[in-house]
Structure formats: C-alpha cells, structure tokens
C-alpha positions as CSV (number, residue, x, y, z in Angstrom):
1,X,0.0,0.0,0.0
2,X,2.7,2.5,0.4
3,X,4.0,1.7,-2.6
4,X,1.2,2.2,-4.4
5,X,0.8,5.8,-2.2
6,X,4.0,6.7,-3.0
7,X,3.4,5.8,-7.0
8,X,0.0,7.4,-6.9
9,X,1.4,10.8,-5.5
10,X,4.4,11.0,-8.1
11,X,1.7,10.6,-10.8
12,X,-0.3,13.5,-9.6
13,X,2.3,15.4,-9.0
14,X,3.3,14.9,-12.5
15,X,0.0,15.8,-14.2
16,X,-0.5,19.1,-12.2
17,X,3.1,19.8,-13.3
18,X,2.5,19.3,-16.7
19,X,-0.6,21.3,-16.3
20,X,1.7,24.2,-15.3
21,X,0.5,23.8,-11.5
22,X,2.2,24.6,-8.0
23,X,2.2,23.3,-5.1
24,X,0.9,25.1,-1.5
25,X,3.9,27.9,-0.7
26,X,3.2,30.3,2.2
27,X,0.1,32.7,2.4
28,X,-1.0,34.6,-0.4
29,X,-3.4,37.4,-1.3
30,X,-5.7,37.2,-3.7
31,X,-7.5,40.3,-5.5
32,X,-10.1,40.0,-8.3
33,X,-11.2,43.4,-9.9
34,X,-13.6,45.3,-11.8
35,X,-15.2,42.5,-12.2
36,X,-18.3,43.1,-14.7
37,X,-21.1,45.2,-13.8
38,X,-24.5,46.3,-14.4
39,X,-27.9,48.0,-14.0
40,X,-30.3,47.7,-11.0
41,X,-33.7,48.3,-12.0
42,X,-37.0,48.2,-10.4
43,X,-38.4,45.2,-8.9
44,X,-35.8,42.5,-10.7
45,X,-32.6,40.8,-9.4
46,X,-29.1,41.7,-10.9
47,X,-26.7,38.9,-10.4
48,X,-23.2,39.3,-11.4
49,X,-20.7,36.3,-11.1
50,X,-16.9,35.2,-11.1
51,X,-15.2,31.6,-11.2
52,X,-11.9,32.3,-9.3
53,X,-9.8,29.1,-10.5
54,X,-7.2,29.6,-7.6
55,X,-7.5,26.9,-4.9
56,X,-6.7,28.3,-1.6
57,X,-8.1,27.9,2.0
58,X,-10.0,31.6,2.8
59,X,-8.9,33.4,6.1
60,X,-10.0,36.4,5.6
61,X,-12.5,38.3,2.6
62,X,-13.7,42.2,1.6
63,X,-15.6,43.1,-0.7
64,X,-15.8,46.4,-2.7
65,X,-18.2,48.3,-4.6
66,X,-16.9,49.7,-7.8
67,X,-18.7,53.0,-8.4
68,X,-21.9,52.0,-7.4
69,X,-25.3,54.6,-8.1
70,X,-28.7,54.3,-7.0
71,X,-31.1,57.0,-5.4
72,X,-32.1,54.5,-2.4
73,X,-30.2,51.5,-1.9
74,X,-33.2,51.1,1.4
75,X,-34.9,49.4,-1.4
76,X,-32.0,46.8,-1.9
77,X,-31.3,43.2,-0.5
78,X,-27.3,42.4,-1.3
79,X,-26.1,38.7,-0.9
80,X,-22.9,37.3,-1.5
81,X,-22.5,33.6,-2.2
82,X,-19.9,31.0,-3.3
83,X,-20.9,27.7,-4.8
84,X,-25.0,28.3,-4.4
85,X,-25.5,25.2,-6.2
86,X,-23.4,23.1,-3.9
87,X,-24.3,21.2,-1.0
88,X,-21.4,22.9,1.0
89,X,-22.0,26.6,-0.4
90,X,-22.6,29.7,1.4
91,X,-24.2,32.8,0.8
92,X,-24.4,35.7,3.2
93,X,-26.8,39.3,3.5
94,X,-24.8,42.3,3.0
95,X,-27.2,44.4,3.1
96,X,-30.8,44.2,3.9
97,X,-33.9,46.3,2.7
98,X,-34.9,49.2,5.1
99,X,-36.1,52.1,5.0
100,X,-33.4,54.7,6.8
101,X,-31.2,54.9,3.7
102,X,-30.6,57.6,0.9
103,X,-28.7,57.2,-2.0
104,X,-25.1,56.0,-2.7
105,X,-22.8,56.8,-5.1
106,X,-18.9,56.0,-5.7
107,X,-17.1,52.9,-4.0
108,X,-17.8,51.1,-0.8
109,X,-15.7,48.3,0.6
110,X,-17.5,45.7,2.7
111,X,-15.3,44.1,5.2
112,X,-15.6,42.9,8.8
113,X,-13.4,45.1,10.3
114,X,-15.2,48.0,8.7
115,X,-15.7,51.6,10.3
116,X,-19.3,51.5,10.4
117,X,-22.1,49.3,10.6
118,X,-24.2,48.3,7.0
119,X,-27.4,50.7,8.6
120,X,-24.6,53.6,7.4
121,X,-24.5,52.4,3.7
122,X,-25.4,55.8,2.4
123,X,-27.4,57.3,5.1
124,X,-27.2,60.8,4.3
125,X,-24.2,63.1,4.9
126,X,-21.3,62.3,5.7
127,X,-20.8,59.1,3.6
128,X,-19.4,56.2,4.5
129,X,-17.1,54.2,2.7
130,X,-15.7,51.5,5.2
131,X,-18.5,49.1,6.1
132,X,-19.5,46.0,7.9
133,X,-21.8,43.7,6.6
134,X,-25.5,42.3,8.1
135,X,-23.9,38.9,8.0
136,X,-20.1,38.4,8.5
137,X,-17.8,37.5,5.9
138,X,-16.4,35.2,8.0
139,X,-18.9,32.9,7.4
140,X,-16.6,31.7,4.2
141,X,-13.2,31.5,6.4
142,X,-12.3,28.1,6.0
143,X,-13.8,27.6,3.2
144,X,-11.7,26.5,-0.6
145,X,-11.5,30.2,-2.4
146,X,-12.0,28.3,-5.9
147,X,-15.5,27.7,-7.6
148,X,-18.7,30.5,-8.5
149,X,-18.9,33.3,-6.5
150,X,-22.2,35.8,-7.1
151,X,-23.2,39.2,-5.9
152,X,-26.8,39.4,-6.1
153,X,-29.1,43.1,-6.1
154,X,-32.5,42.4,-5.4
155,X,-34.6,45.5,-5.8
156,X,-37.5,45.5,-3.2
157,X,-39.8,48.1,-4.7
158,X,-40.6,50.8,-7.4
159,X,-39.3,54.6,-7.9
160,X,-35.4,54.3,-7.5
161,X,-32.9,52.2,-10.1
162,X,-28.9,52.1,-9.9
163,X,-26.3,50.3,-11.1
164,X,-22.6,49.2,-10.6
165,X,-19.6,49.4,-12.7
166,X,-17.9,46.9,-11.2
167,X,-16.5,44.8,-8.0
168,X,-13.7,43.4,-6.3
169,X,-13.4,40.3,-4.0
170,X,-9.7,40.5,-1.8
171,X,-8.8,37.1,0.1
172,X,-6.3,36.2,2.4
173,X,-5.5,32.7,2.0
174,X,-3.5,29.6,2.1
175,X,-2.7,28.3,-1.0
176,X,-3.9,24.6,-1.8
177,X,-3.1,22.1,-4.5
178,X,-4.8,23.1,-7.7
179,X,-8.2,21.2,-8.5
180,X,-7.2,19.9,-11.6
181,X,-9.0,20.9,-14.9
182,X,-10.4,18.1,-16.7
183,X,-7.6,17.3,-18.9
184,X,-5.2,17.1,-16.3
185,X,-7.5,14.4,-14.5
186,X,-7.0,12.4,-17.8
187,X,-3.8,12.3,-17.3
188,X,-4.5,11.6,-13.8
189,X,-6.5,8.2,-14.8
190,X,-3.8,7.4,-17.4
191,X,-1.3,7.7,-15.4
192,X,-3.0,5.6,-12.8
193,X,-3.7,3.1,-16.0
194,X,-0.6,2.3,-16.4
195,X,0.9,2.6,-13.1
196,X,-1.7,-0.9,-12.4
197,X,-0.6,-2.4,-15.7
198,X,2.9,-2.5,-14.3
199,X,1.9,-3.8,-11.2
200,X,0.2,-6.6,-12.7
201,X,3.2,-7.5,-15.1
202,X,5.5,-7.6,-11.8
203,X,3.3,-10.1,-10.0
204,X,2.9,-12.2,-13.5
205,X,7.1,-12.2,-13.5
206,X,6.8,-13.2,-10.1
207,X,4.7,-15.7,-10.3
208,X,6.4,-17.2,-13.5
C-alpha cells in the first residue's frame, strides 16, 4: 500500500506539473477586480458572477463596490455567495432592505473590520465608505476560495434604479493544490492506468 501511495502521489504530481501547476507555498493574497457590472432596476434581481480558479483555503475576505449609483439602496437586498448550487456553499446578506437609507454613489468596501455598521451604507451626509456587513464575511473563512462566487441586487420596490460598474473580491489565503482541470484528471487516470498495468506484469514475472 505505500508503494502504491508513493506511485499514486508521483503521478499527480506529475499531471498538475504538466498542467503548469504549484504546489501550496506560504500565504497569499488574492485580488479579483472590476469585475463586470451592471444595472439595478426596479423590482428585478441583478446577479453578477466570477469563477476564481485559484485553490486556496480563505482566512479572511472584503468586498468592494466599484462605483456604485442608486437614489435608495433602502430598497435593496445584497447577498454574497460561493458555490450556491453546492451542498457545501454559502451565501451571506450584505445588506438588507430598510427604510433609513438615501442614495449611494462612488465605492464602498464591505469588510468585517469596517468603520461602520451596514445601517450607514449611504445614510445621508457624511458618507461612508468603510462598512461592515449584516452577516459576516467570515462565514466563508475556511472555506476553498476556488469555484462560482455571485453578488446578487435584489430591488424591493418601485421609484429608485442604480447600477454598478464593477467589484472586487480580496482574500487572504493559504494556497492549496490546484483542483485539476479536466484534462489534467485524464492524465490523472492514465497515469494511474498504467501505473496498475505495471503492477500486474510484476506479479505475472513473479509468479512465472
């Protein structure tokens, strides 16, 4: 059995190396930016998404706002989520509809840390920019940074649109070894093909 370990291991290795992949080296930061935007329009849902194909273990996430308008985000529910369709996904409120807030305009990073609570996302003069969410981003520590991650804006009522140019997701992480892409897993499999064709001819030149 350890041989076979040991055989298995130098096979992987070798596919995600021929894939150009690394192995885990020390903590990283990860920024994604201006990611695409869009328009937030009376009673519909805008959902913008990103596949981040880097495999790393999340300690710590913000989110930003890219030059976002709209002349009452009180009418607006904001969720984050990562992998919605999977059984282990995770999706949090940013923001939740009320009705103490005014109109935003410009950036707006949401982070844990942040100078303000989300009931100050826009509320009048002065403006905050530095914001913590309804539901903590910490609910994805832990979690693998790679797969679909999807900022949703669902407009709650009539009267007041917006939209957003853009968005950044910024992790802290550990790096992890790459989730192979499907050609690498068929080297994977060949690899392991042939890895039990030559165990089988050793125990038939044994046995002979």
């Amino acid at each position: 059995m350890k041989i076979k370990s040991n055989i298995a291991a130098a096979v992987a290795a070798g596919a995600l190396a021929a894939a150009g992949a690394a192995w885990p080296a020390g903590a990283v930061t990860y920024t994604y930016e201006h990611l695409a935007g869009g328009d937030i329009n009376d009673l519909s849902t805008l959902n913008l998404q990103f596949f981040v194909t880097d495999s790393f273990k999340i300690t710590d996430l913000n989110l930003k706002f890219e030059n976002m308008v709209h002349s009452y985000v009180g009418d607006l529910n904001i969720v984050l989520s990562h992998n919605y369709l999977s059984p282990d996904g995770a999706a949090i409120l940013i923001s939740k509809r009320s009705s103490n807030y005014y109109d935003a305009w410009g950036d707006f990073t949401w982070d844990d840390e942040g100078a303000r609570p989300y009931t100050d996302f826009a509320k009048g003069y002065p403006v905050y920019r530095s914001l913590r969410p309804f539901q903590g981003l910490s609910v994805f520590d832990g979690q693998n940074g790679y797969g679909l991650w999807m900022i949703s804006f669902e407009d709650t009522n009539q009267g007041d649109i917006g939209s957003i140019q853009g968005w950044t997701l910024s992790f802290e992480g550990e790096p992890l070894a790459p989730v192979p892409e499907p050609g690498v897993w068929a080297l994977m499999i060949l690899g392991f093909g042939a890895m039990g064709a030559a165990l089988r001819r050793r125990r038939a030149l044994q046995a002979a």
